[in-house]
C-alpha positions as CSV (number, residue, x, y, z in Angstrom):
1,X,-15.0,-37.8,8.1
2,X,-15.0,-34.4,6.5
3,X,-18.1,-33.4,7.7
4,X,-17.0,-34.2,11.2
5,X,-13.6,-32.2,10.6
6,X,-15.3,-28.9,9.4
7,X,-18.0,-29.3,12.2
8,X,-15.0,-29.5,14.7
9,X,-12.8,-26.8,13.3
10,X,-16.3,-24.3,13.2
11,X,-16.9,-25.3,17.1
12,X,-12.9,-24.3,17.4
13,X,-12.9,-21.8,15.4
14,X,-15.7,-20.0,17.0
15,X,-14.6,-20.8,20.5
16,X,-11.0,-19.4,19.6
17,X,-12.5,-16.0,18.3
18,X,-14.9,-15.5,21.2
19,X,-11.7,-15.6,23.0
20,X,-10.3,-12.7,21.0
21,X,-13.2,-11.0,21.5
22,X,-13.1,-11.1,25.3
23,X,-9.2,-10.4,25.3
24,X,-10.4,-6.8,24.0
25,X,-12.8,-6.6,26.4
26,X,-10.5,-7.1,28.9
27,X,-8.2,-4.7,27.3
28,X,-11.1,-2.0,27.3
29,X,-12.2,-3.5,31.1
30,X,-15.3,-4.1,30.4
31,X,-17.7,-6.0,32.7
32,X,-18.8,-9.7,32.0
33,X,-22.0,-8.2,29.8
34,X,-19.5,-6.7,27.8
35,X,-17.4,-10.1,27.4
36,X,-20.6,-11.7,26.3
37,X,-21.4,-9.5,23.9
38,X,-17.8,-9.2,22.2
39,X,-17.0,-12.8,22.6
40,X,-20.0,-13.9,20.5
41,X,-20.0,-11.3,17.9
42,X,-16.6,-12.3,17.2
43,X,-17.2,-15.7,17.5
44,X,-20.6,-15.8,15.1
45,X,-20.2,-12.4,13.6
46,X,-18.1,-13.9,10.3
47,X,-20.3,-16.9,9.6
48,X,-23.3,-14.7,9.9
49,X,-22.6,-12.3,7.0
50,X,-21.8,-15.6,4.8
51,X,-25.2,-16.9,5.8
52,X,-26.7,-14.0,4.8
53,X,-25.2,-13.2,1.7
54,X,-25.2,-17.2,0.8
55,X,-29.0,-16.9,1.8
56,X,-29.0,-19.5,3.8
57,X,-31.1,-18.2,6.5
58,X,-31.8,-18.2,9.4
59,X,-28.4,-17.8,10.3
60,X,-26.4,-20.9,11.4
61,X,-26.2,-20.1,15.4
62,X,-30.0,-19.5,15.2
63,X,-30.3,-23.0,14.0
64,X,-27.7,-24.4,16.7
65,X,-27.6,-22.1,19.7
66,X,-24.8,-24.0,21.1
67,X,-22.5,-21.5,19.1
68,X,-24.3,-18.7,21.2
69,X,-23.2,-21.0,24.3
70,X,-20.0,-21.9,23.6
71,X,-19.4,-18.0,23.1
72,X,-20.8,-17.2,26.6
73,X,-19.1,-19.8,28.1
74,X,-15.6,-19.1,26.7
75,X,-16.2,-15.0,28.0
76,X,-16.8,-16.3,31.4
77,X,-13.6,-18.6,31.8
78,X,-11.7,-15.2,30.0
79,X,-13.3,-13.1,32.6
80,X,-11.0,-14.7,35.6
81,X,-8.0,-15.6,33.2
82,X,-7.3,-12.7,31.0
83,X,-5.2,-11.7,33.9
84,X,-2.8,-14.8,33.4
85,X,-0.9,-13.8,29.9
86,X,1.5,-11.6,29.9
87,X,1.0,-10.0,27.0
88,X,-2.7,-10.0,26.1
89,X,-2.3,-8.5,23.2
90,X,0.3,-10.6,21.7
91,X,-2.1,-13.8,23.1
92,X,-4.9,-12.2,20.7
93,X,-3.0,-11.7,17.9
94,X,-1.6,-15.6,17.7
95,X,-5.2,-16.7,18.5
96,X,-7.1,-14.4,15.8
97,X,-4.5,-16.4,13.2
98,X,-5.5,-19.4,14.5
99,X,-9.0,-18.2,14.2
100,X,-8.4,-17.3,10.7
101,X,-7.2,-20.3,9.6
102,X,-9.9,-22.2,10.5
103,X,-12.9,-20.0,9.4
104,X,-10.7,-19.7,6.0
105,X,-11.5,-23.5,5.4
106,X,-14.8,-23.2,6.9
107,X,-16.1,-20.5,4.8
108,X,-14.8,-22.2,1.7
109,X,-16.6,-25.3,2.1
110,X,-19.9,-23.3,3.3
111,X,-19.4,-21.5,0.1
112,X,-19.2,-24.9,-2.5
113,X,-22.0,-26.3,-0.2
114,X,-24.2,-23.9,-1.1
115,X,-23.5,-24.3,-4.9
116,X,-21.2,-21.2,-5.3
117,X,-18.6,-21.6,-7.7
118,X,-14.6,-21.8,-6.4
119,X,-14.4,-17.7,-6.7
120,X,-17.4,-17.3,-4.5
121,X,-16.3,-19.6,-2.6
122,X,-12.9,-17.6,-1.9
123,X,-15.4,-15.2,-1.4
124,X,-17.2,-16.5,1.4
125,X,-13.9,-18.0,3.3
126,X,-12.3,-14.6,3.2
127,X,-15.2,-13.0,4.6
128,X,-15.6,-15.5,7.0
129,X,-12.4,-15.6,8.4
130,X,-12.4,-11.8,8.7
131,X,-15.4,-10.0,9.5
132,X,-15.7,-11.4,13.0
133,X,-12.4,-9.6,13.5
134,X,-13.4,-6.8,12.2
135,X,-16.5,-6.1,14.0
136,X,-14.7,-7.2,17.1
137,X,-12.2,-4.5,16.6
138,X,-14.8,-1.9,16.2
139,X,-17.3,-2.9,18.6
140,X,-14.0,-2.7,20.8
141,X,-12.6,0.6,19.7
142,X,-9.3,-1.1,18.3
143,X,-7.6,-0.4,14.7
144,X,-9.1,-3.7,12.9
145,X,-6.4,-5.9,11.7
146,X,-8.0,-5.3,8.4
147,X,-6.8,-1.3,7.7
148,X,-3.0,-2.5,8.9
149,X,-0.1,-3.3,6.8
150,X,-0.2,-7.0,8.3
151,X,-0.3,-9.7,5.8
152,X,-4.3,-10.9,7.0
153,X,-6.6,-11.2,4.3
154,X,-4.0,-12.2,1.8
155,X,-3.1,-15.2,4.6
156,X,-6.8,-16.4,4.2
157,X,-7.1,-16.0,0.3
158,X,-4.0,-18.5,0.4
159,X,-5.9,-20.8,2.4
160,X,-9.2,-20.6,0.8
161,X,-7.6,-21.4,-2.5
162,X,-5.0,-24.3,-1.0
163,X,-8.5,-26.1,-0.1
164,X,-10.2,-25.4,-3.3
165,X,-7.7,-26.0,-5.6
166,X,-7.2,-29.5,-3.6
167,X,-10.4,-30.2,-4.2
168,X,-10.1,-29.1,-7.9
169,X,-7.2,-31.9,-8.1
170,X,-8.7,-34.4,-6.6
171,X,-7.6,-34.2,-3.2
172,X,-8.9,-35.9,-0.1
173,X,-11.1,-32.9,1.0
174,X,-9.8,-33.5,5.0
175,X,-6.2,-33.3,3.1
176,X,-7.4,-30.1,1.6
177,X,-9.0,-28.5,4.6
178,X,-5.4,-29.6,7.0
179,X,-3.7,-27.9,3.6
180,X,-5.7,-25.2,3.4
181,X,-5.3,-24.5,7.5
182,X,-1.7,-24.6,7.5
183,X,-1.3,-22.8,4.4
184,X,-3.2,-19.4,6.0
185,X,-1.9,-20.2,9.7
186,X,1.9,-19.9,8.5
187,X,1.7,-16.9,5.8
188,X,0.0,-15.3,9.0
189,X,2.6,-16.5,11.3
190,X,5.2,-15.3,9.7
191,X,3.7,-12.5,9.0
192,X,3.2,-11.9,12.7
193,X,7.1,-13.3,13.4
194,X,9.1,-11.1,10.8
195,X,6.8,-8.6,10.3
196,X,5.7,-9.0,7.1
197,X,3.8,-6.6,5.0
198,X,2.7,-6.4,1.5
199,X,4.1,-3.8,-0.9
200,X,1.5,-0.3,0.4
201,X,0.6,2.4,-1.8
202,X,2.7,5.7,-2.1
203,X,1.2,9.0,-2.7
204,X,3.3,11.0,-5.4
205,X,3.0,14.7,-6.2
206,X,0.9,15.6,-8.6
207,X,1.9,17.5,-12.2
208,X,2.9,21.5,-11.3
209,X,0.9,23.8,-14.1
210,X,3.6,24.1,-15.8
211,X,4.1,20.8,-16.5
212,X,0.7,20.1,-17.7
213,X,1.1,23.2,-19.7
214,X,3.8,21.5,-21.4
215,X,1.7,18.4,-22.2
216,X,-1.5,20.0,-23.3
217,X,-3.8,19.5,-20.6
């Protein structure tokens, strides 16, 4: 049963970051080679740095190309839709935390899969869950989510660890990974609702001469 559930939230999660992808291709008005091509870096892009550095090679959409396909195919449908939302941007926000939330519990379990311990594990769910964005948001020419104030990678460490530390108590792990979804989907959400930020970093002026006179220095 829980192999089924994290095949079926890696087919969704993949799908619904292809569609981010091609929501920023739309944005840039690209043409339906350039859908493609954002839709399945997004969509793989995560999942392919977690192979790698999990060396579990080749990469998991080599092995199953219908990860390639389900990409392409989601770019096309964007291609006459993207027209439809009102706000596309908005649209890719909400579907990149839906995205995120499943790749968090997806990563995690590729992690302890491949014998990493629960901190790796974190490891690979964060990097997972983000990277795909990331490179989307680059490829695309956008500010990635990543370098913002937004509450994003904290939302999939929370996650990540709701999962593992279910699995840690004994959990169900298809309790875990439904825990460990909500968990990152609604710190996300509301980070996206209320505007949430975590505390940022503020320069301060540094010591005059004479002050560092005074000290010693």
């Amino acid at each position: 049963m829980f192999e089924v559930l994290i095949t079926t939230l890696d087919w969704f999660g993949v799908a619904v970051f292809a569609v981010t992808g091609a929501l920023v291709a739309s944005r840039k008005q690209m043409d339906i080679f350039g859908f493609a091509l954002l839709a399945t870096v997004t969509g793989v892009g995560g999942g392919s740095v977690r192979d790698i550095l999990l060396g579990s090679l080749p990469v998991f959409w080599i092995k199953q190309p219908l990860y390639v396909a389900i990409c392409v195919s989601v770019s096309a449908v964007v291609f006459f839709t993207a027209h439809i939302p009102e706000s596309r941007y908005r649209v890719l926000m909400w579907l990149d935390a839906v995205g995120l939330a499943f790749f968090c519990v997806v990563g995690a379990s590729k992690g302890l899969e491949a014998g990493a311990g629960p901190l790796i594990a974190v490891v690979m769910a964060v990097i997972t869950a983000s990277f795909g964005g990331i490179i989307r948001d680059v490829v695309g020419g956008e500010s990635p989510f990543l370098l913002r104030k937004e509450i994003y990678v904290t939302a999939a460490l929370a996650g990540a660890v709701v999962f593992i530390g279910g699995r840690v108590l004994g959990l169900p792990d298809t309790i875990g990974a439904i825990a460990g979804f909500l968990a990152c989907f609604c710190i996300r959400g509301l980070g996206l609702r209320y505007g949430l930020t975590l505390p940022t970093y503020r320069p301060r002026p540094g010591r005059t001469a004479e002050e560092l006179k005074q000290l010693g220095l």
